[in-house]
Jmol script that loads the backbone (N, CA, C; Angstrom):
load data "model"
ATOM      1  N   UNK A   1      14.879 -15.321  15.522  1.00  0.00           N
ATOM      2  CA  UNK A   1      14.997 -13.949  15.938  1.00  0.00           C
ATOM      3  C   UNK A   1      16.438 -13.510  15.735  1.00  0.00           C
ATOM      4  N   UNK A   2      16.664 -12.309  15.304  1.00  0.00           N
ATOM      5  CA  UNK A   2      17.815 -11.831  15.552  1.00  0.00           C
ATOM      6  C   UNK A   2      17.870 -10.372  15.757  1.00  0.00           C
ATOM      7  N   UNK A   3      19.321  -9.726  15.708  1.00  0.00           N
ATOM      8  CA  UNK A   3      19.552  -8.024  16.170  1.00  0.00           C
ATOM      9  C   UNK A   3      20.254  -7.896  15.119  1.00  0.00           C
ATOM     10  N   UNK A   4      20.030  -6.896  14.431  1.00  0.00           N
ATOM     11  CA  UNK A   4      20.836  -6.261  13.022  1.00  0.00           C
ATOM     12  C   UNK A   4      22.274  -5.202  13.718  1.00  0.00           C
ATOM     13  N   UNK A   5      22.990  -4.946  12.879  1.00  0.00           N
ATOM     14  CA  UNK A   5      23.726  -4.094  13.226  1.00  0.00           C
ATOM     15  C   UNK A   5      23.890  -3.384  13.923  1.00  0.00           C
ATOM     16  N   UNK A   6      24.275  -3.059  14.990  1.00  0.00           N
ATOM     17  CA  UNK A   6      23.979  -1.632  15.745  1.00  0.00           C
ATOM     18  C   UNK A   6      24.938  -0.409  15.697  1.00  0.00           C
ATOM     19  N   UNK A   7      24.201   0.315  14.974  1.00  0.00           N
ATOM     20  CA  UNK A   7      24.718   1.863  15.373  1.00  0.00           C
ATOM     21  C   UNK A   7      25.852   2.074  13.708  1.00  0.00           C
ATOM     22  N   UNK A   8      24.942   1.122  12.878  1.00  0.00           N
ATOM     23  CA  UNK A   8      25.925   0.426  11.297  1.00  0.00           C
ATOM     24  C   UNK A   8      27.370  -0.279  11.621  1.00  0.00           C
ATOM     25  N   UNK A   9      27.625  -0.178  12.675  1.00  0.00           N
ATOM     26  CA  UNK A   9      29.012  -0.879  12.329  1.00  0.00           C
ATOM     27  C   UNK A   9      28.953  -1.606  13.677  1.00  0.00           C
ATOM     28  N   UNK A  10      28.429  -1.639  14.675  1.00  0.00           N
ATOM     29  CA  UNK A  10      28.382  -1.931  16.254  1.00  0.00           C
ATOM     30  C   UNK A  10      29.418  -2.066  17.321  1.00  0.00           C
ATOM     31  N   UNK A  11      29.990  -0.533  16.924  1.00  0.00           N
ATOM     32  CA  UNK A  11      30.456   0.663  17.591  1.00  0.00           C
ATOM     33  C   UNK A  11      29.707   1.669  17.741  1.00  0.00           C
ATOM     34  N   UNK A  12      29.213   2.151  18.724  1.00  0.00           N
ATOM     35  CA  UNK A  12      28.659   3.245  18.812  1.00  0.00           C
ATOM     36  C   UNK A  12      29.669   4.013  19.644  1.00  0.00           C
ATOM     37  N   UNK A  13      29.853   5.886  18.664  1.00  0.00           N
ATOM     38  CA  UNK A  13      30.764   6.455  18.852  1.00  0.00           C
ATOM     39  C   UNK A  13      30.004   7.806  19.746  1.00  0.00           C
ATOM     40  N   UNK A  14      30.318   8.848  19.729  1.00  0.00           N
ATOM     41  CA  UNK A  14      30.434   9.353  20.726  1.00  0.00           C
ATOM     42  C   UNK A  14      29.098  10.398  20.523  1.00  0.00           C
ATOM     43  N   UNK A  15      28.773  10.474  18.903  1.00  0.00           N
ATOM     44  CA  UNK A  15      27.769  11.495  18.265  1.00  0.00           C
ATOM     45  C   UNK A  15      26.401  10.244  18.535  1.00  0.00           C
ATOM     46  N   UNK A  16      26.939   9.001  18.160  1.00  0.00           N
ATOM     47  CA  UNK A  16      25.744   8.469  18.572  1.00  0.00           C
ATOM     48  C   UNK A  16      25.517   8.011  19.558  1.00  0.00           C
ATOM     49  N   UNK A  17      26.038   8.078  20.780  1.00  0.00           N
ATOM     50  CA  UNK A  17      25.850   8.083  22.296  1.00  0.00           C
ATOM     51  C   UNK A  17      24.658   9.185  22.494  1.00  0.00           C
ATOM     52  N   UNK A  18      25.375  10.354  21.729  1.00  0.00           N
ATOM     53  CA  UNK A  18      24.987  11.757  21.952  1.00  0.00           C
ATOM     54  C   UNK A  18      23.205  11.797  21.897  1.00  0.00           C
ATOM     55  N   UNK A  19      23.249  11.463  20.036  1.00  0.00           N
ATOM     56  CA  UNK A  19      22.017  11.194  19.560  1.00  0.00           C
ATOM     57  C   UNK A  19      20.872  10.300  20.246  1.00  0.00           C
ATOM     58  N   UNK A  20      20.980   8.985  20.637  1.00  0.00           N
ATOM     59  CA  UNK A  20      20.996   8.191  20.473  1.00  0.00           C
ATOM     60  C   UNK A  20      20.169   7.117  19.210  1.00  0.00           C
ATOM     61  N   UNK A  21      19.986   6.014  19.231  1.00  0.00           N
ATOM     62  CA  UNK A  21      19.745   5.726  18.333  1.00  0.00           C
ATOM     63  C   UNK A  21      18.777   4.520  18.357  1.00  0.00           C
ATOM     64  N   UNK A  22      18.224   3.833  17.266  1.00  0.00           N
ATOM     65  CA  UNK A  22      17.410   2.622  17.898  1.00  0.00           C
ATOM     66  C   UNK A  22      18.183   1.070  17.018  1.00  0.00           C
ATOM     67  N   UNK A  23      18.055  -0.024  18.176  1.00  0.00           N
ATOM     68  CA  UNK A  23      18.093  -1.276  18.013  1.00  0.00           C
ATOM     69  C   UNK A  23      17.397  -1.848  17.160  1.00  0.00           C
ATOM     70  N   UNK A  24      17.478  -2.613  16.049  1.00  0.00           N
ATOM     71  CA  UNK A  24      16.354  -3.100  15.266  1.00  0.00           C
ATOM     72  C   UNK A  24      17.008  -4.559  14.936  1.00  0.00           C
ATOM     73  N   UNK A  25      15.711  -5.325  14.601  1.00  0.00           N
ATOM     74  CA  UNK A  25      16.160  -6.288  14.673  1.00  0.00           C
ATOM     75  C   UNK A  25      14.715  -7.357  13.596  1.00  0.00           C
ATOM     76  N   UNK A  26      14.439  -8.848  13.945  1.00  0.00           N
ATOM     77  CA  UNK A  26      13.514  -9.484  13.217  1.00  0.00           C
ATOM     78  C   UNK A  26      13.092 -10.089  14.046  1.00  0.00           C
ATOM     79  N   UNK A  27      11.939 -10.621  13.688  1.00  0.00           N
ATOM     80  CA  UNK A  27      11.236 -12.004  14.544  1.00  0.00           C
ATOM     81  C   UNK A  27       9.705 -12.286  14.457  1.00  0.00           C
ATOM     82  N   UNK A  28       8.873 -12.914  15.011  1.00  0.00           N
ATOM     83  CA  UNK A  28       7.669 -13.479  14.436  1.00  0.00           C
ATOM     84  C   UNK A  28       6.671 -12.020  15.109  1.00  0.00           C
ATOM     85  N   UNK A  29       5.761 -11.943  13.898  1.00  0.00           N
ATOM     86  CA  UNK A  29       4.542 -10.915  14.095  1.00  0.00           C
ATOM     87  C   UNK A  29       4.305 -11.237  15.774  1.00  0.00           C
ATOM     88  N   UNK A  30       4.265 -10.169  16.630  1.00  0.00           N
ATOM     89  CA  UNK A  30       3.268 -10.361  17.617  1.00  0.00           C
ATOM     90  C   UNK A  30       4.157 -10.381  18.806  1.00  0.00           C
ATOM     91  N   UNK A  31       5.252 -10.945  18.841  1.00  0.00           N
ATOM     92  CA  UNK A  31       6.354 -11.378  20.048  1.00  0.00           C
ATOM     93  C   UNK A  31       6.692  -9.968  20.428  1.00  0.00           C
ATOM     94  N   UNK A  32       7.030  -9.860  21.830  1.00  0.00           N
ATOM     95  CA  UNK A  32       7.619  -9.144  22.228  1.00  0.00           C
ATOM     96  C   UNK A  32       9.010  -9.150  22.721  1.00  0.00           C
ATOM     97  N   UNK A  33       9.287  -8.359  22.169  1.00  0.00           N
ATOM     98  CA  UNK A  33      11.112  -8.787  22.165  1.00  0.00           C
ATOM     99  C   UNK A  33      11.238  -7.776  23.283  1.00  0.00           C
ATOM    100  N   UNK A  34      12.219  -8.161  24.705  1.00  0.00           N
ATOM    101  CA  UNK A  34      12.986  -7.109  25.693  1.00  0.00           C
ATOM    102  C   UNK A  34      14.637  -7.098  25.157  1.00  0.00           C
ATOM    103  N   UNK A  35      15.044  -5.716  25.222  1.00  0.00           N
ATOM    104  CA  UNK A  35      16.579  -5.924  24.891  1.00  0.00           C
ATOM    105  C   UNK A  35      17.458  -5.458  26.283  1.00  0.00           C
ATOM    106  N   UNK A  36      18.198  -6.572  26.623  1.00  0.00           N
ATOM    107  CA  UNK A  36      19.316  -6.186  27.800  1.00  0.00           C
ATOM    108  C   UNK A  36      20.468  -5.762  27.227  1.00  0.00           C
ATOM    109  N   UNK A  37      21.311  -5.047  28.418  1.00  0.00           N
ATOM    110  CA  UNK A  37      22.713  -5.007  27.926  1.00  0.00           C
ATOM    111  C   UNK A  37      23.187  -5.797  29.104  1.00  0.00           C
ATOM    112  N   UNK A  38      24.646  -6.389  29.050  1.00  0.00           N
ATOM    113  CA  UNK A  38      25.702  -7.342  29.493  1.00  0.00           C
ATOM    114  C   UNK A  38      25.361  -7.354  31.039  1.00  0.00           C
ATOM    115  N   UNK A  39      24.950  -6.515  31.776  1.00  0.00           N
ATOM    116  CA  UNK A  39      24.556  -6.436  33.181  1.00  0.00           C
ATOM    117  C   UNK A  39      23.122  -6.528  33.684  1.00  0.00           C
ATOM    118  N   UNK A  40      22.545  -6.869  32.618  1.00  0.00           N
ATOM    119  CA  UNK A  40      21.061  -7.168  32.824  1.00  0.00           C
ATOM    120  C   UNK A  40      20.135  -6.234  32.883  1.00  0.00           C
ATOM    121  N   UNK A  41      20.738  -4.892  33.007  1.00  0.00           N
ATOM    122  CA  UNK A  41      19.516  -3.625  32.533  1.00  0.00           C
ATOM    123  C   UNK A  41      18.611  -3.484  31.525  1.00  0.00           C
ATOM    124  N   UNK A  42      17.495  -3.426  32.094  1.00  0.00           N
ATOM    125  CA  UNK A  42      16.408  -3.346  30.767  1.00  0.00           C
ATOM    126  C   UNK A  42      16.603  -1.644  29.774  1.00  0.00           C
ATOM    127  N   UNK A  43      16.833  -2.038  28.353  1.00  0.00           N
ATOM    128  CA  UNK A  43      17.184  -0.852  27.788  1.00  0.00           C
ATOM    129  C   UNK A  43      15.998  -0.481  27.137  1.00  0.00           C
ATOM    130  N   UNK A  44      14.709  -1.751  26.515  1.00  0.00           N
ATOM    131  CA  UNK A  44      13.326  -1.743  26.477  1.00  0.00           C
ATOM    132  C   UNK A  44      12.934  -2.572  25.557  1.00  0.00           C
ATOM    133  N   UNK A  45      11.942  -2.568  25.197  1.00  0.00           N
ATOM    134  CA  UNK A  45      10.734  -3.347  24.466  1.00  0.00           C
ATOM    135  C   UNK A  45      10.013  -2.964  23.286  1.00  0.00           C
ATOM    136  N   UNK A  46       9.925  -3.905  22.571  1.00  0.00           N
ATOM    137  CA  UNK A  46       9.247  -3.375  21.407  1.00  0.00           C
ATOM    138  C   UNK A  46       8.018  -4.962  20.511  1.00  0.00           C
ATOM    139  N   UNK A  47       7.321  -4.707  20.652  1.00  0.00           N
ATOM    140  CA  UNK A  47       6.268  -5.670  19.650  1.00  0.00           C
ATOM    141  C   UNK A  47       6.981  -5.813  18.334  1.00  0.00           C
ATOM    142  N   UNK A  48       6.934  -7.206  17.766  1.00  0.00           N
ATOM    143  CA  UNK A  48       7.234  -7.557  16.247  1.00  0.00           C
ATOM    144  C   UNK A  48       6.139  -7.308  15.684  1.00  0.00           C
ATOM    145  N   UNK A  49       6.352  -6.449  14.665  1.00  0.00           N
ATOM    146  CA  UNK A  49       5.272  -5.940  13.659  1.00  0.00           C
ATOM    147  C   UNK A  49       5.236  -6.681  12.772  1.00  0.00           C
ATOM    148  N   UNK A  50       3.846  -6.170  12.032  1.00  0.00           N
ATOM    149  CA  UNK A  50       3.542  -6.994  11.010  1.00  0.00           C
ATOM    150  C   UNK A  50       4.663  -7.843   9.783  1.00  0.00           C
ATOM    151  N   UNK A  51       5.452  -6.866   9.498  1.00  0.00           N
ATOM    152  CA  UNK A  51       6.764  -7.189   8.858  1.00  0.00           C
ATOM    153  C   UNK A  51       7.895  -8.301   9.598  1.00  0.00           C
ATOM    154  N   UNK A  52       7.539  -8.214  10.567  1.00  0.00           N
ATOM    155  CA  UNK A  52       8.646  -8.958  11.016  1.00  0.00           C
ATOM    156  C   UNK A  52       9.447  -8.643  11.814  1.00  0.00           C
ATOM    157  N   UNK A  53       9.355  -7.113  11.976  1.00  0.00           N
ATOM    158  CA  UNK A  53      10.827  -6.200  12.279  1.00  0.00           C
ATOM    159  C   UNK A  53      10.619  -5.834  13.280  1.00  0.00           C
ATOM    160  N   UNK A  54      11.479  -5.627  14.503  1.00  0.00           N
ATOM    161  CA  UNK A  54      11.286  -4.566  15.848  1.00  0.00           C
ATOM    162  C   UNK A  54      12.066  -3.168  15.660  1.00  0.00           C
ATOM    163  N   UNK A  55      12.085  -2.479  16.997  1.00  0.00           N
ATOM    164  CA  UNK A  55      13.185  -1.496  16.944  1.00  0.00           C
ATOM    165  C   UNK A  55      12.964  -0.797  18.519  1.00  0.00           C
ATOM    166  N   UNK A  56      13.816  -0.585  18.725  1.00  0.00           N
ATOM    167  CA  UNK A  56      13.994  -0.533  20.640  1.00  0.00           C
ATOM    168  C   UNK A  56      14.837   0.973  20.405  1.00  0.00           C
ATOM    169  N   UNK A  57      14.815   1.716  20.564  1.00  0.00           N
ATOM    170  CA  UNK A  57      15.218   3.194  21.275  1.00  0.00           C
ATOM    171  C   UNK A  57      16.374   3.176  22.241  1.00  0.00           C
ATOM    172  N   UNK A  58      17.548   3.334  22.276  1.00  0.00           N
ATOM    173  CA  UNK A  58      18.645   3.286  23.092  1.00  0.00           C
ATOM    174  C   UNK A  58      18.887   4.515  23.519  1.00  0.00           C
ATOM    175  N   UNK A  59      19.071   5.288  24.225  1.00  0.00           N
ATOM    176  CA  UNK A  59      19.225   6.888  24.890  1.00  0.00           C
ATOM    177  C   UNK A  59      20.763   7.103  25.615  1.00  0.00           C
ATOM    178  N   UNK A  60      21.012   7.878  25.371  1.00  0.00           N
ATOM    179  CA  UNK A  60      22.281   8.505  25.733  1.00  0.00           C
ATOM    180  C   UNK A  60      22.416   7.496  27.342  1.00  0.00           C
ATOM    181  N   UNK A  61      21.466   8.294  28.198  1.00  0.00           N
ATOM    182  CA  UNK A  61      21.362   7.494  29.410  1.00  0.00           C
ATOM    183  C   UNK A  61      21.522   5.684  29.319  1.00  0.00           C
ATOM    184  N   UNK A  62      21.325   5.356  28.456  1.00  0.00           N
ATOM    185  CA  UNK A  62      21.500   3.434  28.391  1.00  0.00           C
ATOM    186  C   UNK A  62      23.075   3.429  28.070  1.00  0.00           C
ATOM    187  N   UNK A  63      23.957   4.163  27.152  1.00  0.00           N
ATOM    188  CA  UNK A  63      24.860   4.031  26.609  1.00  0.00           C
ATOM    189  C   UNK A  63      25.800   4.297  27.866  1.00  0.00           C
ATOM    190  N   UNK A  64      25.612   5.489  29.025  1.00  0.00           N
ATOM    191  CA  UNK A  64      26.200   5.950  30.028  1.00  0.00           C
ATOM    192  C   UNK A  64      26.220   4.869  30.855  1.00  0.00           C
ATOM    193  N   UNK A  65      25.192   4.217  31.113  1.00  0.00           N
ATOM    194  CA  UNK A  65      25.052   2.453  32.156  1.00  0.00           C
ATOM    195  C   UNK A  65      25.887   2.095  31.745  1.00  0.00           C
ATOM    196  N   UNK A  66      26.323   1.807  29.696  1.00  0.00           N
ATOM    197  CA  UNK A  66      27.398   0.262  29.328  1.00  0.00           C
ATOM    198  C   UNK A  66      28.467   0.594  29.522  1.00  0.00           C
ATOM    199  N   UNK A  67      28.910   1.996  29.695  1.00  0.00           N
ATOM    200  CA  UNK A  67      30.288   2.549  29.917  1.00  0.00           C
ATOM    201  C   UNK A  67      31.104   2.121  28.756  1.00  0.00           C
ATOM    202  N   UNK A  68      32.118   2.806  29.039  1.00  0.00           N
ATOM    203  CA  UNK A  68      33.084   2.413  27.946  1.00  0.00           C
ATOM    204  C   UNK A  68      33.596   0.995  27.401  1.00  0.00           C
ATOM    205  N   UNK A  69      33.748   0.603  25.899  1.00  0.00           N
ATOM    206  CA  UNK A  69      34.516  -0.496  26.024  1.00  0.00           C
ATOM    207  C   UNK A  69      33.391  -1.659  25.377  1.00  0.00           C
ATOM    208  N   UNK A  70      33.445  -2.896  25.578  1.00  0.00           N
ATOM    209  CA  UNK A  70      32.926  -3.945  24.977  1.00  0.00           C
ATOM    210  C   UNK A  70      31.757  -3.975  26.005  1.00  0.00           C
ATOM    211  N   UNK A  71      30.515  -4.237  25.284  1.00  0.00           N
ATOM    212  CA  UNK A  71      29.569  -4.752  25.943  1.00  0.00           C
ATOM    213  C   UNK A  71      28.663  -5.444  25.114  1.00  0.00           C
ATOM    214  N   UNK A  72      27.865  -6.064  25.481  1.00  0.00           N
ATOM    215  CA  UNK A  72      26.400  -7.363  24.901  1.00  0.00           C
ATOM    216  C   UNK A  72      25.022  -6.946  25.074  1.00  0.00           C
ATOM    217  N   UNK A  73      24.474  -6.979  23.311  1.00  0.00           N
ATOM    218  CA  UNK A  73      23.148  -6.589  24.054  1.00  0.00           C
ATOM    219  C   UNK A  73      22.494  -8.008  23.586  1.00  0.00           C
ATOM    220  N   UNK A  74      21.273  -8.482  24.449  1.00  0.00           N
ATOM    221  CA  UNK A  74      20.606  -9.715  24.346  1.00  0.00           C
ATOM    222  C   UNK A  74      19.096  -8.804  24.017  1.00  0.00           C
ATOM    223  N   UNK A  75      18.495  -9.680  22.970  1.00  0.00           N
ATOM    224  CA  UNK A  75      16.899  -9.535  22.701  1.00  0.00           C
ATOM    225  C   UNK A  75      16.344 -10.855  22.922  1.00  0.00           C
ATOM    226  N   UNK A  76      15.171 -11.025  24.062  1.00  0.00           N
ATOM    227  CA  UNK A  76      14.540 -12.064  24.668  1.00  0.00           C
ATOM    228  C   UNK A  76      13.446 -12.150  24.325  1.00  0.00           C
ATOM    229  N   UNK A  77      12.618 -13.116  23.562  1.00  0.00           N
ATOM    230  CA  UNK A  77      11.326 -13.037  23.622  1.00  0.00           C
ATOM    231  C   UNK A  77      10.659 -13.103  25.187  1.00  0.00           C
ATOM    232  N   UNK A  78       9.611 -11.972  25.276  1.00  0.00           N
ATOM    233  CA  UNK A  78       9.160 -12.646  26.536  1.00  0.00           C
ATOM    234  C   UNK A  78       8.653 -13.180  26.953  1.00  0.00           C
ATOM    235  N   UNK A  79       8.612 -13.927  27.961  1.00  0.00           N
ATOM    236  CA  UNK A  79       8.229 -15.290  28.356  1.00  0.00           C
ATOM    237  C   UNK A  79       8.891 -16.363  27.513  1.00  0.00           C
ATOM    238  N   UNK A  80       9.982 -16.643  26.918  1.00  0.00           N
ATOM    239  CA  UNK A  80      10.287 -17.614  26.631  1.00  0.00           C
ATOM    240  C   UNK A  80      11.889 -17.307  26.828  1.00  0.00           C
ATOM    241  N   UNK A  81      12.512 -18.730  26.798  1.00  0.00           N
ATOM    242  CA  UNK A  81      14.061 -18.671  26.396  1.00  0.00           C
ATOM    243  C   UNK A  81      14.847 -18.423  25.012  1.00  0.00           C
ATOM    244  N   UNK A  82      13.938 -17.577  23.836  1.00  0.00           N
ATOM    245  CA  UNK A  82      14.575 -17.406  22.799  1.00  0.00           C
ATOM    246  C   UNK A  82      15.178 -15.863  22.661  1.00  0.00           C
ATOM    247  N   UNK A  83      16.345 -16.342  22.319  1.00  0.00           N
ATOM    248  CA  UNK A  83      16.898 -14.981  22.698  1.00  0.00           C
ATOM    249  C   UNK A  83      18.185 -14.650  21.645  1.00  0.00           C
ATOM    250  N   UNK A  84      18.676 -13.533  20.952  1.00  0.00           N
ATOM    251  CA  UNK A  84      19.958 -13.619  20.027  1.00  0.00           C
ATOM    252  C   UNK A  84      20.656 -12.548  20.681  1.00  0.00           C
ATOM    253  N   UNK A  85      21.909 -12.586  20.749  1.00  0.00           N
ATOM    254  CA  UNK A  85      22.777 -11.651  21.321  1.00  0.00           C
ATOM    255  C   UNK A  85      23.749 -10.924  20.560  1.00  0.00           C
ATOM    256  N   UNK A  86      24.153  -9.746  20.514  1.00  0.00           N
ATOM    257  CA  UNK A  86      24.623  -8.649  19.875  1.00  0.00           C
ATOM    258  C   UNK A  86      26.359  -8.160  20.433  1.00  0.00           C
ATOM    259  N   UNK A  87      27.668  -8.832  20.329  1.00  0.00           N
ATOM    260  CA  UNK A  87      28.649  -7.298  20.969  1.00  0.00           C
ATOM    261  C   UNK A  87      28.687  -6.446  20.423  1.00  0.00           C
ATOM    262  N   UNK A  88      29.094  -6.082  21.276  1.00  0.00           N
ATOM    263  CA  UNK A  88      29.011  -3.932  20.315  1.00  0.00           C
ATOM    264  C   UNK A  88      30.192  -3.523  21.164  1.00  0.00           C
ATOM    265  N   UNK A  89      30.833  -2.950  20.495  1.00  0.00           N
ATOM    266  CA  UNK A  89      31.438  -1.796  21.617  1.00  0.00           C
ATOM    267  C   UNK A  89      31.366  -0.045  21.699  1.00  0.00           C
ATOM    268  N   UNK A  90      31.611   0.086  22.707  1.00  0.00           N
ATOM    269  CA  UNK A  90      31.121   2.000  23.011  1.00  0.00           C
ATOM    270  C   UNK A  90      32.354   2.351  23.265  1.00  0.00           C
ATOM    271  N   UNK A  91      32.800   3.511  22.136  1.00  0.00           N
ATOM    272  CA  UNK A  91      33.962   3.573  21.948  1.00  0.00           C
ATOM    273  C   UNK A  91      33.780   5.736  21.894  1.00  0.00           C
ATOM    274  N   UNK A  92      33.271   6.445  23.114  1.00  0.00           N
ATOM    275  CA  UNK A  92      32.760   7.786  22.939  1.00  0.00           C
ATOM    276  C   UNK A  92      33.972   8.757  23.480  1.00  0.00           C
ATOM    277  N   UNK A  93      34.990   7.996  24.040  1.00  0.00           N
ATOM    278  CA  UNK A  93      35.987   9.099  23.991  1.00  0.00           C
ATOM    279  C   UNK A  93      37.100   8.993  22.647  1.00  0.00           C
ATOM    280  N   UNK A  94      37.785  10.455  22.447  1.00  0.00           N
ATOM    281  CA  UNK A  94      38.579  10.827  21.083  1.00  0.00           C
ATOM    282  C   UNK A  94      40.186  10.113  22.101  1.00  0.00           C
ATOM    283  N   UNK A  95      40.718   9.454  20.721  1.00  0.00           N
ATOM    284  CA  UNK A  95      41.455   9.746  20.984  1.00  0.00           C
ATOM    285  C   UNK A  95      42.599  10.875  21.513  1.00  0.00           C
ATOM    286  N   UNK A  96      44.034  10.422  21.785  1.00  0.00           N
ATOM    287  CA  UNK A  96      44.884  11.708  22.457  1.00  0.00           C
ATOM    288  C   UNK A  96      45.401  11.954  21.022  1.00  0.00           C
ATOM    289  N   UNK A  97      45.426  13.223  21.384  1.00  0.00           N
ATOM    290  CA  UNK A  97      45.979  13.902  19.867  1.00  0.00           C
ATOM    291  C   UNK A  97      47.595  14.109  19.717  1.00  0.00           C
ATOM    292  N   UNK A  98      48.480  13.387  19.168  1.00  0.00           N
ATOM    293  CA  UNK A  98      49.561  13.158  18.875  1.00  0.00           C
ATOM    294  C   UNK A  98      50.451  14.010  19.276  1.00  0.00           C
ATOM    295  N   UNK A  99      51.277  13.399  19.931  1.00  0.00           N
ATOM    296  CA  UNK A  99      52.537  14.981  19.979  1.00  0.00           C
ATOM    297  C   UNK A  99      53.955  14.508  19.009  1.00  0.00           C
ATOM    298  N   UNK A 100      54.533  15.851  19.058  1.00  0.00           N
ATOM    299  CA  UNK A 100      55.500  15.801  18.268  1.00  0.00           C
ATOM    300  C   UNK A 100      56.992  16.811  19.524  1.00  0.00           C
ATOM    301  N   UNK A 101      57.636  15.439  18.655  1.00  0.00           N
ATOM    302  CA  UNK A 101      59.306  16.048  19.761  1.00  0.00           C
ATOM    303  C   UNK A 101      60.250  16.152  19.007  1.00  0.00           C
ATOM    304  N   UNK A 102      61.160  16.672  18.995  1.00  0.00           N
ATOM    305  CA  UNK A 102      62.280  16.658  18.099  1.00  0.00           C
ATOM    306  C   UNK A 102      63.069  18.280  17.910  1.00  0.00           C
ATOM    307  N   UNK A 103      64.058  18.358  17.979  1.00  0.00           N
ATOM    308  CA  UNK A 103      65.175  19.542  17.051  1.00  0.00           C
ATOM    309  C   UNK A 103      64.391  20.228  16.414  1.00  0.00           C
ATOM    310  N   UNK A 104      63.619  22.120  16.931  1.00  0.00           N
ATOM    311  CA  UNK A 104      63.383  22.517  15.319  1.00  0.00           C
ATOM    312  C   UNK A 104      64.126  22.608  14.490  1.00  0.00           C
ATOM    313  N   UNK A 105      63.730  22.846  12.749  1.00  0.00           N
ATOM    314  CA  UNK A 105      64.666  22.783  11.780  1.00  0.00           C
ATOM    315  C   UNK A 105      64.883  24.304  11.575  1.00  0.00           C
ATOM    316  N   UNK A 106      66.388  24.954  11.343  1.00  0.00           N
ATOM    317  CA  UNK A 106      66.651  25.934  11.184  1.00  0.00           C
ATOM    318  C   UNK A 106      66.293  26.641   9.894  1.00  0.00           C
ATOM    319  N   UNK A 107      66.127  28.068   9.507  1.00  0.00           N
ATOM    320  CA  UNK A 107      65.935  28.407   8.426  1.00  0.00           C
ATOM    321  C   UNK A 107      66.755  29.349   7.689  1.00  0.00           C
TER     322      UNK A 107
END
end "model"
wireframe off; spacefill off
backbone 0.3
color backbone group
């Protein structure tokens, strides 16, 4: 089993907080994969399809739980101990926008 990329780079920024977006990942036809984040909140569930592939739905509201900063998402088969884990970080505030000091220049 594993979790593909999240969010393409796994940073999710502030448009895709906004949006939100879905988790996808692989594993055997039929399993049901649960995905946590770092504090153990269920973010949800999804059946492995025929292909192989899952995909779990993350909502603005899940991204607001991980708060800012580094966090882990885990996909568990359920009922068993197989599980692959994901960091990501949520990175939804802009930076401060630069200041400038100095002598104006005369003209």
């Amino acid at each position: 089993m594993a979790i593909d990329k999240v969010a393409g780079d796994d940073v999710v920024n502030k448009a895709e907080a906004a949006a939100g977006f879905n988790v996808t990942g692989t594993g055997k036809e039929g399993q049901t994969i649960v995905l946590t984040d770092a504090s153990g909140n269920k973010v949800g569930e999804s059946v492995v399809k025929a292909d192989g592939t899952w995909s779990i739905p993350v909502s603005q509201a899940n991204i607001t739980a991980m708060g800012e900063g580094a966090d882990k998402l885990t996909a568990t088969v359920k009922g068993s101990s197989v599980s692959a884990a994901k960091e990501i970080s949520v990175d939804t505030v802009a930076p401060s926008a630069p200041t400038v000091s100095g002598e104006p220049t005369a003209k």
